[in-house]
C-alpha positions as CSV (number, residue, x, y, z in Angstrom):
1,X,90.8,129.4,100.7
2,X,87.5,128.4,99.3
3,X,88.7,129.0,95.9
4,X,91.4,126.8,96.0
5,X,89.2,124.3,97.5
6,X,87.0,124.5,94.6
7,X,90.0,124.5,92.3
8,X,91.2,121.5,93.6
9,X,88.3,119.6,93.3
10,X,87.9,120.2,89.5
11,X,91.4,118.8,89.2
12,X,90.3,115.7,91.1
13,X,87.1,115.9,89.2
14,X,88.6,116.3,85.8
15,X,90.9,113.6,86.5
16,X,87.7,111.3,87.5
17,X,89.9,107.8,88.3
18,X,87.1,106.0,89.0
19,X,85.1,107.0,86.2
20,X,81.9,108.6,87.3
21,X,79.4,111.1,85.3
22,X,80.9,114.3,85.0
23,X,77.9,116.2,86.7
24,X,78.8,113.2,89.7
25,X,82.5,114.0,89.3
26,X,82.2,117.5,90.7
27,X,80.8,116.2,94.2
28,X,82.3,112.3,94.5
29,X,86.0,114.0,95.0
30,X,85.0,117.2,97.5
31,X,85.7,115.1,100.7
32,X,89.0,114.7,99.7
33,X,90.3,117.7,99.2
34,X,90.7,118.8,103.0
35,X,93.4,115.7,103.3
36,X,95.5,116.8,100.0
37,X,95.7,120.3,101.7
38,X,97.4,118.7,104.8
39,X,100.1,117.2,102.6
40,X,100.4,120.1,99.8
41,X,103.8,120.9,101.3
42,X,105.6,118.3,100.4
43,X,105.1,116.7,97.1
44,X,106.1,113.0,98.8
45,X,103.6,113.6,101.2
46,X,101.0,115.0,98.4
47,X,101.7,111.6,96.8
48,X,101.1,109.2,99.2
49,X,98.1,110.8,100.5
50,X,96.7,110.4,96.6
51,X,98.0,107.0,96.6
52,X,96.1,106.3,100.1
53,X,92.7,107.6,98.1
54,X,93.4,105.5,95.3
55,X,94.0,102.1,96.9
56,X,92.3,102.6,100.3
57,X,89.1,105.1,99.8
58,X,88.5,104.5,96.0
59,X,89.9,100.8,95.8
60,X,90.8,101.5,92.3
61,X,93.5,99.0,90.7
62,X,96.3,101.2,91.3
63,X,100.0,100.1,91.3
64,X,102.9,102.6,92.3
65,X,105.3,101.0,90.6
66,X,103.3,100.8,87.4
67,X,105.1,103.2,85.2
68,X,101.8,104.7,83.7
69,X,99.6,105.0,87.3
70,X,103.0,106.5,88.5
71,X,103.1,108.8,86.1
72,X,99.3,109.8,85.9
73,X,99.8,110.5,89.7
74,X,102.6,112.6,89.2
75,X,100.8,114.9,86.5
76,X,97.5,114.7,88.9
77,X,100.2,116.0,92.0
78,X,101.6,118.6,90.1
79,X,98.4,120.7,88.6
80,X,97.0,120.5,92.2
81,X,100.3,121.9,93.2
82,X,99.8,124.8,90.5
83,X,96.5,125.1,91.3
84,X,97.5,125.8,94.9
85,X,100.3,128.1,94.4
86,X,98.3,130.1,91.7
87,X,95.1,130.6,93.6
């Protein structure tokens, strides 16, 4: 478990949406990872909980019905859903 934990995080910190240092990166995402793991089962779910951490926790301008920020999400959803099936 702790090395999908890890592996997840360098997704989130590799995808960075809010733009930190990378040496930041690595830490600013960790306390999200334990919520994404609740909803990894269902890729709606895995969505919306990102999309909660976007607009709620991170206050980034994100729009889900922006084409682009709906994509992004969707490639961001689906290599922490490899990430977890592969670890």
């Amino acid at each position: 478990m702790k090395q999908i934990i890890e592996d997840i995080n360098r997704v989130l910190a590799d995808w960075n949406p809010i733009g930190v240092p990378e040496d930041i990166a690595i830490d600013e995402y960790k306390g999200y990872v334990p919520s994404l793991l609740k909803s990894i089962e269902s890729r709606e779910q895995l969505v919306k909980c990102l999309e909660d951490i976007l607009i709620n926790k991170l206050e980034v301008d994100y729009n889900p019905t922006n084409k682009e920020h709906s994509e992004d999400l969707q490639q961001i959803c689906e290599k922490i859903i490899q990430v977890y099936q592969t670890t």
